[in-house]
HTML snippet that shows the backbone in 3Dmol.js (N, CA, C, O; Angstrom):
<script src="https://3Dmol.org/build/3Dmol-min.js"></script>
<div id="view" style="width:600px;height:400px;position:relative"></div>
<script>
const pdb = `
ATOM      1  N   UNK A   1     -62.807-178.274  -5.660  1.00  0.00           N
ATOM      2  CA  UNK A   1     -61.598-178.729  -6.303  1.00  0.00           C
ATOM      3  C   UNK A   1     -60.895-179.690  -5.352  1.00  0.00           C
ATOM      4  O   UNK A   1     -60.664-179.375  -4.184  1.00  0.00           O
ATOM      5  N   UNK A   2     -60.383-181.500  -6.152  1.00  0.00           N
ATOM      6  CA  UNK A   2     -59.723-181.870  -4.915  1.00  0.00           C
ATOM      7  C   UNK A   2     -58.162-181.562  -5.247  1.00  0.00           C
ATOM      8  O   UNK A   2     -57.697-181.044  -6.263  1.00  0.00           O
ATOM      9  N   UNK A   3     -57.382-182.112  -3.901  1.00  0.00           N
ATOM     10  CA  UNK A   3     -56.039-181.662  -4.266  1.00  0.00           C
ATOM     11  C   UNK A   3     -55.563-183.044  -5.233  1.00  0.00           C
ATOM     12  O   UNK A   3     -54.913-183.872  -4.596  1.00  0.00           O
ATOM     13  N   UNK A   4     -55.733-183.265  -6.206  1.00  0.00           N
ATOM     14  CA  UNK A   4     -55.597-184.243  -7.386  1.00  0.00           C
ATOM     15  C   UNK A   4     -55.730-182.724  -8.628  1.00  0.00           C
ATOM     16  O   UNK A   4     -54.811-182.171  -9.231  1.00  0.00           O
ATOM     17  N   UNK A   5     -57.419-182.372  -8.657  1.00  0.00           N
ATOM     18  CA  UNK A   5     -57.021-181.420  -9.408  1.00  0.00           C
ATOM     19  C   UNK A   5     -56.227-180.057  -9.472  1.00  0.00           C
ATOM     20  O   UNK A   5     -55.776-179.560 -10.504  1.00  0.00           O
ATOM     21  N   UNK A   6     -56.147-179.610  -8.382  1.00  0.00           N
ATOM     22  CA  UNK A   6     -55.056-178.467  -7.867  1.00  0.00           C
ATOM     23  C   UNK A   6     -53.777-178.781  -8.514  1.00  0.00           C
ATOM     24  O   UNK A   6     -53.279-178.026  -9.350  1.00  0.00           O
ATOM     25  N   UNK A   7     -53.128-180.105  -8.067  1.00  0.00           N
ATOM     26  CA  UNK A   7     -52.020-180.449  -8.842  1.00  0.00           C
ATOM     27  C   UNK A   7     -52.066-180.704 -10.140  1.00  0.00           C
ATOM     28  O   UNK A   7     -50.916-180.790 -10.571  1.00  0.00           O
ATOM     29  N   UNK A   8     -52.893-180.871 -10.990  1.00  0.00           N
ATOM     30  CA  UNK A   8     -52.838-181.108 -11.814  1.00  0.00           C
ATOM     31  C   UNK A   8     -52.503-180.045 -12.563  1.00  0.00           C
ATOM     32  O   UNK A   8     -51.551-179.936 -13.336  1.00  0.00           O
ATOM     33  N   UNK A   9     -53.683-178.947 -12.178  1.00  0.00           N
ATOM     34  CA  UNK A   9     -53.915-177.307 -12.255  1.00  0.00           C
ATOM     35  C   UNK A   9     -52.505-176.855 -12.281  1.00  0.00           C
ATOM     36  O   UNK A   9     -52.204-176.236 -13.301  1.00  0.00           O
ATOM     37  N   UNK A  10     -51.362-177.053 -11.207  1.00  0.00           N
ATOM     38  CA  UNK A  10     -49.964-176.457 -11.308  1.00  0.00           C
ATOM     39  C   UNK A  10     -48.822-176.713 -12.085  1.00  0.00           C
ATOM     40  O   UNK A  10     -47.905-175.987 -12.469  1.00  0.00           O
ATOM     41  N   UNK A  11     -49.174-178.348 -12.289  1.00  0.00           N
ATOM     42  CA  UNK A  11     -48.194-179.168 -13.250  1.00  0.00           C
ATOM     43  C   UNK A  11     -48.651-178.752 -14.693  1.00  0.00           C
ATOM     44  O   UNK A  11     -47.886-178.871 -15.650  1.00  0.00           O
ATOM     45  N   UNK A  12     -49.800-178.308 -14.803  1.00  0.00           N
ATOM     46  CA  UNK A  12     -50.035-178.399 -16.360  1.00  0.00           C
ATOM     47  C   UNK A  12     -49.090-176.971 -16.879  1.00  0.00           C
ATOM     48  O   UNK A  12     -49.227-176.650 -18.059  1.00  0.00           O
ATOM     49  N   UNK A  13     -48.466-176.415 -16.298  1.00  0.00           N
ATOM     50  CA  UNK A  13     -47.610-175.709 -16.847  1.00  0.00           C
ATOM     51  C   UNK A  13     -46.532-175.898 -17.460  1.00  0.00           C
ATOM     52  O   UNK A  13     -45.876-174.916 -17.805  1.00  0.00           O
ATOM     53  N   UNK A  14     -46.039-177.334 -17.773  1.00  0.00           N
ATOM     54  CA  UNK A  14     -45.035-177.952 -18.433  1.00  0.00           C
ATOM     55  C   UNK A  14     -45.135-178.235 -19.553  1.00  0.00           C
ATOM     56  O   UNK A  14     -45.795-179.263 -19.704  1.00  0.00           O
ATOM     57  N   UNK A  15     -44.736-177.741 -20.560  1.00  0.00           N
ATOM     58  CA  UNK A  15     -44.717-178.041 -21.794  1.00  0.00           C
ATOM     59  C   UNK A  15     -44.466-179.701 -22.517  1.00  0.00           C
ATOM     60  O   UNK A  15     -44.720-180.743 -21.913  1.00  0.00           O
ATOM     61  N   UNK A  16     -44.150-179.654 -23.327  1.00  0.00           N
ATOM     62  CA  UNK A  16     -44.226-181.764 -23.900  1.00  0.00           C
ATOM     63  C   UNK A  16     -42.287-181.735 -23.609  1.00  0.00           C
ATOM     64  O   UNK A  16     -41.587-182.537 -22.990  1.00  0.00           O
ATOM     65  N   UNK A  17     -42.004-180.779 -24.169  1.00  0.00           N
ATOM     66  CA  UNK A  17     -40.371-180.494 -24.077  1.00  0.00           C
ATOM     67  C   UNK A  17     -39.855-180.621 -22.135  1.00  0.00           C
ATOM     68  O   UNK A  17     -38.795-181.096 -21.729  1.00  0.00           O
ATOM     69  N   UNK A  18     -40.756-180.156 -21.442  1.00  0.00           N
ATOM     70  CA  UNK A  18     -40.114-180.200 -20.372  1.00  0.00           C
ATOM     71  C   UNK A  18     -41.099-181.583 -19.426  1.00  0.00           C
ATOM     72  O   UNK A  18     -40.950-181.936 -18.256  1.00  0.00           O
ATOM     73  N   UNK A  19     -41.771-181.943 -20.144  1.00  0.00           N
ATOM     74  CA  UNK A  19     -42.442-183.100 -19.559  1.00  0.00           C
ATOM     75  C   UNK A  19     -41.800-184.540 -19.765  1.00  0.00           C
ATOM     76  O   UNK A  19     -41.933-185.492 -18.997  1.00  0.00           O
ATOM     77  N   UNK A  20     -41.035-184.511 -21.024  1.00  0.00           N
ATOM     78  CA  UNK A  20     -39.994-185.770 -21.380  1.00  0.00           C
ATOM     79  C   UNK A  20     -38.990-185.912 -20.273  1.00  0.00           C
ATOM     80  O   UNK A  20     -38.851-187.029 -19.775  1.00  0.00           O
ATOM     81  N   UNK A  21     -38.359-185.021 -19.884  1.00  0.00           N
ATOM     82  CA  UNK A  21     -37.399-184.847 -19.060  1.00  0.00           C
ATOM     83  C   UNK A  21     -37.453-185.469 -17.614  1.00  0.00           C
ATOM     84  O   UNK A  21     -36.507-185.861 -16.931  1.00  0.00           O
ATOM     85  N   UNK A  22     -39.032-185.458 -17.269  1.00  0.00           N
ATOM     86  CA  UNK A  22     -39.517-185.889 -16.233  1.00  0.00           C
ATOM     87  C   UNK A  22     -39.811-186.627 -15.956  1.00  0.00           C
ATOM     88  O   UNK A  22     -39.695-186.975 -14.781  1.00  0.00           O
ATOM     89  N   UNK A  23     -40.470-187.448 -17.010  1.00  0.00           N
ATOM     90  CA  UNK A  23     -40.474-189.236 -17.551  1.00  0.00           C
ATOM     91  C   UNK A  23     -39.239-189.725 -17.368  1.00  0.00           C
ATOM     92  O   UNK A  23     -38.913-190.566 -16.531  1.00  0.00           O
ATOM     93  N   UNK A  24     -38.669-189.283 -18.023  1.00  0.00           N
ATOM     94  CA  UNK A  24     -36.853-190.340 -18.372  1.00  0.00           C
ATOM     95  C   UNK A  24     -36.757-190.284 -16.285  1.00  0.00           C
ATOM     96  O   UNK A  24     -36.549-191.317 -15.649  1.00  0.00           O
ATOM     97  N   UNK A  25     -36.962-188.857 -15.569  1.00  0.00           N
ATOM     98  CA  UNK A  25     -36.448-189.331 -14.636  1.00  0.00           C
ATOM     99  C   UNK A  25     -36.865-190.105 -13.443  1.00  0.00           C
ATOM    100  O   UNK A  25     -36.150-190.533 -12.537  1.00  0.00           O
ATOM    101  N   UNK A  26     -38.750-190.261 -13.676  1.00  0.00           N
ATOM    102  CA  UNK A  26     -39.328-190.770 -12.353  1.00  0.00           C
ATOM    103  C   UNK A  26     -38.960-192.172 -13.252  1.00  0.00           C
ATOM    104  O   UNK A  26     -38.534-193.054 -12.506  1.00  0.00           O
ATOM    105  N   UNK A  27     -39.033-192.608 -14.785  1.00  0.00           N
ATOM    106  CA  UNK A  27     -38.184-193.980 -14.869  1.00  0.00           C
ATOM    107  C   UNK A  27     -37.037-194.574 -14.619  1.00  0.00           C
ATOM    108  O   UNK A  27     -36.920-195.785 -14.429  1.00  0.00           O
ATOM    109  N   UNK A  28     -36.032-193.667 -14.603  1.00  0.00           N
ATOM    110  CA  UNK A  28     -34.835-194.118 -13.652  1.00  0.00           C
ATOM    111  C   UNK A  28     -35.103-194.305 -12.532  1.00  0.00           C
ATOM    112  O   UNK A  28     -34.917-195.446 -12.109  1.00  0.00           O
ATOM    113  N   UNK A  29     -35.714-193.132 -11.486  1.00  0.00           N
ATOM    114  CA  UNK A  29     -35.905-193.106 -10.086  1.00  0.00           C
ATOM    115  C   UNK A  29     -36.596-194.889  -9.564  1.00  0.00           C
ATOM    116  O   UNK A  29     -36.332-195.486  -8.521  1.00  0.00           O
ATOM    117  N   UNK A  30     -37.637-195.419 -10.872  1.00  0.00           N
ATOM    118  CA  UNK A  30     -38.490-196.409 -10.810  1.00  0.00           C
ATOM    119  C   UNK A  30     -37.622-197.532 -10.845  1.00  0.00           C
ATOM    120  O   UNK A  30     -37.835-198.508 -10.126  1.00  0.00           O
ATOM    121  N   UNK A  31     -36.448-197.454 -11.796  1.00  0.00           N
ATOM    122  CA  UNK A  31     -35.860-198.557 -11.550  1.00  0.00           C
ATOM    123  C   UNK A  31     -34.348-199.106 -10.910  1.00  0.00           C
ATOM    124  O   UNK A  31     -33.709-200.156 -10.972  1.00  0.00           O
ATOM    125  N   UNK A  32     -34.139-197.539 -10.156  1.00  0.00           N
ATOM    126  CA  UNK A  32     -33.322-197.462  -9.364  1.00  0.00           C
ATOM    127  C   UNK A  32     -33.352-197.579  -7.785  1.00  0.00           C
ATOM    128  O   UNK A  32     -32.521-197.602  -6.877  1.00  0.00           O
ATOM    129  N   UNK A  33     -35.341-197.671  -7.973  1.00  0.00           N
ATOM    130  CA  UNK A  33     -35.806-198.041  -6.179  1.00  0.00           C
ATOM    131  C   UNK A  33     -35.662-199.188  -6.162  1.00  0.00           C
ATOM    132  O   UNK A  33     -36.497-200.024  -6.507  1.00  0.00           O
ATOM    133  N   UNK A  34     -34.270-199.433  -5.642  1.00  0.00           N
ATOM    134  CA  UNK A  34     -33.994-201.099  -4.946  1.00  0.00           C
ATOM    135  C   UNK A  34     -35.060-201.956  -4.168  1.00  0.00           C
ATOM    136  O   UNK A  34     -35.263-203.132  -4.472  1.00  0.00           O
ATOM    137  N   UNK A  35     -35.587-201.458  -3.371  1.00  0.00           N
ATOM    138  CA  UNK A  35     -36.182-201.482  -2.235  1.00  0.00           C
ATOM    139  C   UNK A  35     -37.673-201.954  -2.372  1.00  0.00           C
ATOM    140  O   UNK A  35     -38.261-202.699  -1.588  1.00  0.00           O
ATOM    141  N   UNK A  36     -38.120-201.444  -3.390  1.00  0.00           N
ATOM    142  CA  UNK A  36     -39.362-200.747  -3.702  1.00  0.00           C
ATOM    143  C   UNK A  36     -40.382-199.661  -3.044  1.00  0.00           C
ATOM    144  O   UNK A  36     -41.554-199.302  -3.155  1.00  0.00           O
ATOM    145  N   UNK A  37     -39.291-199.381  -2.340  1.00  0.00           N
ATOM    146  CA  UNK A  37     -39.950-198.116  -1.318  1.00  0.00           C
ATOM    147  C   UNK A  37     -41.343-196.984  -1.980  1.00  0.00           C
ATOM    148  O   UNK A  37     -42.470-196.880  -1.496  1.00  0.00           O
ATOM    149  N   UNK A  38     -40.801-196.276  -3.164  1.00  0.00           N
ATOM    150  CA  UNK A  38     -41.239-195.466  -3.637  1.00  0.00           C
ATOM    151  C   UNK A  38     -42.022-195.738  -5.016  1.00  0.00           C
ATOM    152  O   UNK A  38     -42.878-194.985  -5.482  1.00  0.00           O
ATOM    153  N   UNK A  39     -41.640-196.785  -5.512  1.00  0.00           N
ATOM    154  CA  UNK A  39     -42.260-197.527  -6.719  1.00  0.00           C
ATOM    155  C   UNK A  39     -43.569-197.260  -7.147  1.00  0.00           C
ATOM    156  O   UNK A  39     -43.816-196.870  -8.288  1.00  0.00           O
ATOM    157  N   UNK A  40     -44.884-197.557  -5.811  1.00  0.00           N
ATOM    158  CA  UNK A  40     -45.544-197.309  -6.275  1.00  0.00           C
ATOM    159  C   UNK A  40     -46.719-195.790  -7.001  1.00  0.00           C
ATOM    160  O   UNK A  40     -47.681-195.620  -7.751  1.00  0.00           O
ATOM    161  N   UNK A  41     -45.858-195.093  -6.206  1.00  0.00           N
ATOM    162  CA  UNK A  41     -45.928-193.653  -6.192  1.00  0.00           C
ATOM    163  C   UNK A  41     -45.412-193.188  -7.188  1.00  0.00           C
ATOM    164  O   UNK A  41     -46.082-192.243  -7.605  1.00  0.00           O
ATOM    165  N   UNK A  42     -44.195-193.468  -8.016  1.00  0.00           N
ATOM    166  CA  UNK A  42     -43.757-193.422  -8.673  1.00  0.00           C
ATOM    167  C   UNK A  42     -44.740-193.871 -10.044  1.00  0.00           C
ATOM    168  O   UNK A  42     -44.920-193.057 -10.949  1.00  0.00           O
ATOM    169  N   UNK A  43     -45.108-194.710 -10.068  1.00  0.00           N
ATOM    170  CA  UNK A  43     -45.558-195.649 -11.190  1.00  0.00           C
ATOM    171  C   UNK A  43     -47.269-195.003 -11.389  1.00  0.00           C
ATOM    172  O   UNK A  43     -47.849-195.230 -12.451  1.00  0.00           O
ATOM    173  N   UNK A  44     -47.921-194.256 -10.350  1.00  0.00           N
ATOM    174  CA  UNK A  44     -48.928-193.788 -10.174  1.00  0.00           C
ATOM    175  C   UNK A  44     -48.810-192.447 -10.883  1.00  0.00           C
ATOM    176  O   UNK A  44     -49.594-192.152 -11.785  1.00  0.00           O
ATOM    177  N   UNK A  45     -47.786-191.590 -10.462  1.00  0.00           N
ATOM    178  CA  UNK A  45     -47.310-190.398 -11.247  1.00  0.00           C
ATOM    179  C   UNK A  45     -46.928-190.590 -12.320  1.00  0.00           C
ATOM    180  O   UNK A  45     -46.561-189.603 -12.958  1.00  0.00           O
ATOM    181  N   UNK A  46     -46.846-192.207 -13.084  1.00  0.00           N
ATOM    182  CA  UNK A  46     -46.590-191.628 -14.730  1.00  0.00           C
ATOM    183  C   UNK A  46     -47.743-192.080 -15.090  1.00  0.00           C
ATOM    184  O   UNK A  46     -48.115-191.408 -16.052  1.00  0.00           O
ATOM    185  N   UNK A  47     -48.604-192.972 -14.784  1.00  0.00           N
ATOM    186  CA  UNK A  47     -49.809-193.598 -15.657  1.00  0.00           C
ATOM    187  C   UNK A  47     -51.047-192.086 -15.075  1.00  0.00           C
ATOM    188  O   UNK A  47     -51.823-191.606 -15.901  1.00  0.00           O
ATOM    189  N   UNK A  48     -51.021-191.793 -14.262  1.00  0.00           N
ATOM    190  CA  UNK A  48     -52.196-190.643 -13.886  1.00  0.00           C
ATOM    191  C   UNK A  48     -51.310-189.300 -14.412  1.00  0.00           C
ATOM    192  O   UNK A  48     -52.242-188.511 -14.567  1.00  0.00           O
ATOM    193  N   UNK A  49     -50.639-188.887 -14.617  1.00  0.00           N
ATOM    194  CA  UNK A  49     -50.416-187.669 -15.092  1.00  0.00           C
ATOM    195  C   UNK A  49     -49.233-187.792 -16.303  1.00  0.00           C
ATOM    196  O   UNK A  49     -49.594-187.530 -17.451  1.00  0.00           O
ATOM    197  N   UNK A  50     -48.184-188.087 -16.121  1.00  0.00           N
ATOM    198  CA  UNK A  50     -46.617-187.962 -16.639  1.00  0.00           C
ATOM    199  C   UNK A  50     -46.596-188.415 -18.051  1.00  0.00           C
ATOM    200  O   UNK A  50     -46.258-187.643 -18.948  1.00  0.00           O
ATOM    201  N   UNK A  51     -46.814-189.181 -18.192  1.00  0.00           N
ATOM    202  CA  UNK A  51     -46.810-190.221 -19.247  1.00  0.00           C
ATOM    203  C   UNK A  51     -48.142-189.509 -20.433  1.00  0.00           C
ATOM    204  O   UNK A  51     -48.131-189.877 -21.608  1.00  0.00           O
ATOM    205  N   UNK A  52     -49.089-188.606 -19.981  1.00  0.00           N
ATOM    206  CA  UNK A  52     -50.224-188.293 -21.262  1.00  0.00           C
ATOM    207  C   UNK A  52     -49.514-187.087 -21.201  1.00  0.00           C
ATOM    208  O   UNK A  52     -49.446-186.618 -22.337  1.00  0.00           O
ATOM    209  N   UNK A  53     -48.951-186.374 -20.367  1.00  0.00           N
ATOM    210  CA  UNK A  53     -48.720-184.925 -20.232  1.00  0.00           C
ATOM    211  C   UNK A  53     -47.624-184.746 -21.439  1.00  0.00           C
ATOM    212  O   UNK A  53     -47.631-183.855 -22.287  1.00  0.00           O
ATOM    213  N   UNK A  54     -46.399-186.139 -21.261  1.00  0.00           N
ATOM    214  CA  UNK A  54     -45.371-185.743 -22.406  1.00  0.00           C
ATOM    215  C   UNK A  54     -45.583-186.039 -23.979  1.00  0.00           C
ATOM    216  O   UNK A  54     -44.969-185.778 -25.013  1.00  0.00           O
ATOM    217  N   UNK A  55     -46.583-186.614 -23.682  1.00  0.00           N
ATOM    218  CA  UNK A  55     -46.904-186.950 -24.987  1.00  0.00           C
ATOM    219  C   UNK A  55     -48.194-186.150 -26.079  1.00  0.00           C
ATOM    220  O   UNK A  55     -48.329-186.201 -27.302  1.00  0.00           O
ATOM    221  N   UNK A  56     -49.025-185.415 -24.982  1.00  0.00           N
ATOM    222  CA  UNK A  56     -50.013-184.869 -25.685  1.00  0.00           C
ATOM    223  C   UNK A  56     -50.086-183.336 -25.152  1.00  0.00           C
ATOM    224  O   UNK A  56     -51.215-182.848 -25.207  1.00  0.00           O
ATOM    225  N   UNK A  57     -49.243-182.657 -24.737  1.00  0.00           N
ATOM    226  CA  UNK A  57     -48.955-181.025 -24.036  1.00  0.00           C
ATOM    227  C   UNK A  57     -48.509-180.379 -24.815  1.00  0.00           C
ATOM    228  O   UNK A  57     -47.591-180.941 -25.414  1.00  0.00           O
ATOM    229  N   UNK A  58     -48.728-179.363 -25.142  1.00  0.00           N
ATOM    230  CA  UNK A  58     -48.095-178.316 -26.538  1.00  0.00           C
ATOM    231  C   UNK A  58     -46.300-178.205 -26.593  1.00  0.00           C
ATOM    232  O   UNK A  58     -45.212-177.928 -26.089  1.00  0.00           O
ATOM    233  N   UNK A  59     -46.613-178.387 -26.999  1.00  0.00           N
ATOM    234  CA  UNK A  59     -44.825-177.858 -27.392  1.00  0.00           C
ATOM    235  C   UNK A  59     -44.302-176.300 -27.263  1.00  0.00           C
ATOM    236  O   UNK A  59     -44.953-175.427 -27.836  1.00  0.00           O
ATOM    237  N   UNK A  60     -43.728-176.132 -26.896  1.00  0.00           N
ATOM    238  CA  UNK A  60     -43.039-174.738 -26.417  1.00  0.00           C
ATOM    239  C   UNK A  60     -42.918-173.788 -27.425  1.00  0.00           C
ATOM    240  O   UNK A  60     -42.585-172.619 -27.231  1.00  0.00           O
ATOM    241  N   UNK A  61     -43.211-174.330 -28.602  1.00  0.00           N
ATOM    242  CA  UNK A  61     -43.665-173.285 -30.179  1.00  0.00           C
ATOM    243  C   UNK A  61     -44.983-173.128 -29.563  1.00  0.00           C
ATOM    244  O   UNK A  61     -45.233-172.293 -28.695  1.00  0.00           O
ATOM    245  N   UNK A  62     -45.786-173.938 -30.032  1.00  0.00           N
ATOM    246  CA  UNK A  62     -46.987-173.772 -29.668  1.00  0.00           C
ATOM    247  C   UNK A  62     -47.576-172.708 -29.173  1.00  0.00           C
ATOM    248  O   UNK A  62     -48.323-171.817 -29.577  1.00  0.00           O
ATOM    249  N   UNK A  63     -46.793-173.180 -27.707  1.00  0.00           N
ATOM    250  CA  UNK A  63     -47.418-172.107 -26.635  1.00  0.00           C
ATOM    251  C   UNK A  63     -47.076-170.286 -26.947  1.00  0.00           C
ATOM    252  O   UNK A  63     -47.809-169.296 -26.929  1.00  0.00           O
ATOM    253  N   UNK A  64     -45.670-170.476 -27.210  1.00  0.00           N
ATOM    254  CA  UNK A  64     -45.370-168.661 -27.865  1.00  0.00           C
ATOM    255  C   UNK A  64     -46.333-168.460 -28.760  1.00  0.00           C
ATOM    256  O   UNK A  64     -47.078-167.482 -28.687  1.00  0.00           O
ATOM    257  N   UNK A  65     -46.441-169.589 -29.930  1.00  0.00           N
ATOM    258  CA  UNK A  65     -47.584-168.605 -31.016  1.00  0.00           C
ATOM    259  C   UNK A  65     -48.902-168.647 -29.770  1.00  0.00           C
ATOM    260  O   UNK A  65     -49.397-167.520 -29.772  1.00  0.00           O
ATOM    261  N   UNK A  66     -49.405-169.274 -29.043  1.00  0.00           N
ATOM    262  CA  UNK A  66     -50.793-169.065 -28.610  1.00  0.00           C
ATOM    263  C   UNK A  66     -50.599-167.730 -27.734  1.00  0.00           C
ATOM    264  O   UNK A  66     -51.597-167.012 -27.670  1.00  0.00           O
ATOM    265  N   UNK A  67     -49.353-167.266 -26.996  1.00  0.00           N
ATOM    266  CA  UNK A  67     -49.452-166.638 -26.334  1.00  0.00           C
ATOM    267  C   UNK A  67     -49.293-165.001 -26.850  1.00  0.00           C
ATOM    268  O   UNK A  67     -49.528-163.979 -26.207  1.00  0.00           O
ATOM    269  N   UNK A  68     -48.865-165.136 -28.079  1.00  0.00           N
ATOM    270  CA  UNK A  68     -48.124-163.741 -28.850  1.00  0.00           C
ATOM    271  C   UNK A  68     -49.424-163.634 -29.796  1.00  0.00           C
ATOM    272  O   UNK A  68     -49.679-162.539 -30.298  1.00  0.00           O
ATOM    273  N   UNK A  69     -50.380-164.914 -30.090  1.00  0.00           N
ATOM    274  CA  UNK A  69     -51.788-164.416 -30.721  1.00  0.00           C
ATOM    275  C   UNK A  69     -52.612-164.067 -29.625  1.00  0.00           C
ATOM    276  O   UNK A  69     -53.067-162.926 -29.702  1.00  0.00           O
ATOM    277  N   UNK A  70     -52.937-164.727 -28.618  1.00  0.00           N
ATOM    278  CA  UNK A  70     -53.729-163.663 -27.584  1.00  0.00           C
ATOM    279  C   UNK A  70     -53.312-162.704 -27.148  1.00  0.00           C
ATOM    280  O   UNK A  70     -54.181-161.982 -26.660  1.00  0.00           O
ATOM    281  N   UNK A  71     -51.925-162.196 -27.074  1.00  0.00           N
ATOM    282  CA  UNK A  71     -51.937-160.811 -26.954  1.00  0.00           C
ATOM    283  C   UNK A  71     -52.197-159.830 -27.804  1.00  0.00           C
ATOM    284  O   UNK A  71     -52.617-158.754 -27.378  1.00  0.00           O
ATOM    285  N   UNK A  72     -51.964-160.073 -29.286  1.00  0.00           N
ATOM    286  CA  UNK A  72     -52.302-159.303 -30.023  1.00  0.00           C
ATOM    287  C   UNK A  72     -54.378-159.508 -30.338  1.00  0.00           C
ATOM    288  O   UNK A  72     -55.137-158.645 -30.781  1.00  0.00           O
ATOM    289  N   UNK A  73     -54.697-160.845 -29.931  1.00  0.00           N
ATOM    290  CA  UNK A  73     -56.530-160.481 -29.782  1.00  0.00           C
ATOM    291  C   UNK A  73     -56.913-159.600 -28.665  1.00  0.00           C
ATOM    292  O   UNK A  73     -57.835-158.822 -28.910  1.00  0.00           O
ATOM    293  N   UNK A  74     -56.279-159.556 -27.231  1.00  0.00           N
ATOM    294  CA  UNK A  74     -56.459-158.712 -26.446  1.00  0.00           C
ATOM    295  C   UNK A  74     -55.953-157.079 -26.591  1.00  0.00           C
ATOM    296  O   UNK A  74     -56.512-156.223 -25.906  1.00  0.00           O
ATOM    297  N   UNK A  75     -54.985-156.763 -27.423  1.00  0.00           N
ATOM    298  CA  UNK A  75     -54.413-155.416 -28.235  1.00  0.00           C
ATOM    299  C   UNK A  75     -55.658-154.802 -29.102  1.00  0.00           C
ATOM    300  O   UNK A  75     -56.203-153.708 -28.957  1.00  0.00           O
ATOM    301  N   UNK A  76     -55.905-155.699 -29.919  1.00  0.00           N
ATOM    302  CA  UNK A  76     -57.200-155.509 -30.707  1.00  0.00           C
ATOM    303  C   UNK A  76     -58.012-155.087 -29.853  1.00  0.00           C
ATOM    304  O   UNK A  76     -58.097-153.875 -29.658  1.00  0.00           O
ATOM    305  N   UNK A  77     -58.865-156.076 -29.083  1.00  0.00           N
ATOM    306  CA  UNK A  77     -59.997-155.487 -28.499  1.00  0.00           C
ATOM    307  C   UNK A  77     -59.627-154.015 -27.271  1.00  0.00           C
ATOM    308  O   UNK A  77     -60.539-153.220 -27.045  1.00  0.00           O
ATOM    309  N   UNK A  78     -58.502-153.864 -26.718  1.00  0.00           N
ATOM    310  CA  UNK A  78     -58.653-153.080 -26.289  1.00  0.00           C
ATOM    311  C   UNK A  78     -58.619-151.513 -27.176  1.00  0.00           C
ATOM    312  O   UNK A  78     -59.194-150.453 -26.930  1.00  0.00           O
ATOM    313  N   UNK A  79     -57.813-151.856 -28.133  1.00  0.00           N
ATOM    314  CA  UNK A  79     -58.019-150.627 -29.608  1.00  0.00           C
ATOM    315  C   UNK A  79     -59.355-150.228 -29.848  1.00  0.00           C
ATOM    316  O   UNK A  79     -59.874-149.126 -30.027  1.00  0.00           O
ATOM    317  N   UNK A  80     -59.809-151.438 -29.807  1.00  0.00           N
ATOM    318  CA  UNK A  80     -61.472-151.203 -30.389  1.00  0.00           C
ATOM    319  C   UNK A  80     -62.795-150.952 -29.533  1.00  0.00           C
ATOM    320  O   UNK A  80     -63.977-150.895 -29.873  1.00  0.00           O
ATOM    321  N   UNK A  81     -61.965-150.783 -27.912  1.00  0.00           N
ATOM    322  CA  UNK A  81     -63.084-150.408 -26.814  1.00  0.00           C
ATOM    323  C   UNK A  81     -63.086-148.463 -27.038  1.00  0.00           C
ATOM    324  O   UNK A  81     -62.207-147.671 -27.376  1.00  0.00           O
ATOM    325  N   UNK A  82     -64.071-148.355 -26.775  1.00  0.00           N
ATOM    326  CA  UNK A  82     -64.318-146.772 -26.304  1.00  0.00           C
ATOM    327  C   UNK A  82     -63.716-146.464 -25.315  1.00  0.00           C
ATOM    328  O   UNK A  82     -63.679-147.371 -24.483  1.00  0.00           O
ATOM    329  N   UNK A  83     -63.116-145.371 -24.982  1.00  0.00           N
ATOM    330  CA  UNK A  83     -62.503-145.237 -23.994  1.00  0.00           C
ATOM    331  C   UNK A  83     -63.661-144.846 -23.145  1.00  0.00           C
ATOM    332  O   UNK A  83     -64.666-144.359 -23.662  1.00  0.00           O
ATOM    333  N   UNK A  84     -63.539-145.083 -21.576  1.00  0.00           N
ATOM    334  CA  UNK A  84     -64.403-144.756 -20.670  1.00  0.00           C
ATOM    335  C   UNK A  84     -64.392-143.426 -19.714  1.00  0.00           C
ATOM    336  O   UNK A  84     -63.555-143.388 -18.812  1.00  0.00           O
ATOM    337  N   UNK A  85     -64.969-142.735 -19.826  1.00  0.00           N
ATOM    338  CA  UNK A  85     -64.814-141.984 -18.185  1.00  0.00           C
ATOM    339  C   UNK A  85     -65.338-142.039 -17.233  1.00  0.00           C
ATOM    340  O   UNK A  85     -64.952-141.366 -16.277  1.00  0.00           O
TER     341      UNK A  85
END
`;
const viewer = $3Dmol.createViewer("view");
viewer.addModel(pdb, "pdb");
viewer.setStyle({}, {cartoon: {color: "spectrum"}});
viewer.zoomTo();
viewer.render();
</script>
């Protein structure tokens, strides 16, 4: 794994709802670097990650129904295991 995908791996925990938020701000940050100090780093973090993440990441419905249906598929199957000794 490189550390490209690691991060990616940690960020993908942001929903489309909390990924907008993050856009609007590395685009301010982008056009508030006078300097251009940080620009390009900036501009790298929305075309490689930021920018597909807010636009194509589940939505925070989404994720409750996916997460409240795998618990109830994992409820199921554990109903339906034999118990062990």
């Amino acid at each position: 794994m490189t550390f490209a995908d690691y991060a990616r791996y940690r960020l993908s925990v942001f929903t489309k709802e909390e990924s907008s938020p993050i856009v609007a701000y590395l685009n301010y940050a982008r056009e508030t670097d006078t300097h251009g100090i940080n620009t390009p780093q900036i501009v790298e973090a929305l075309n490689v990650f930021w920018l597909d993440r807010a636009e194509h990441a589940p939505s925070e419905e989404n994720l409750k129904t996916h997460l409240r249906e795998d618990g109830e598929f994992i409820t199921h199957l554990l109903g339906k295991t034999p118990e062990r000794t």
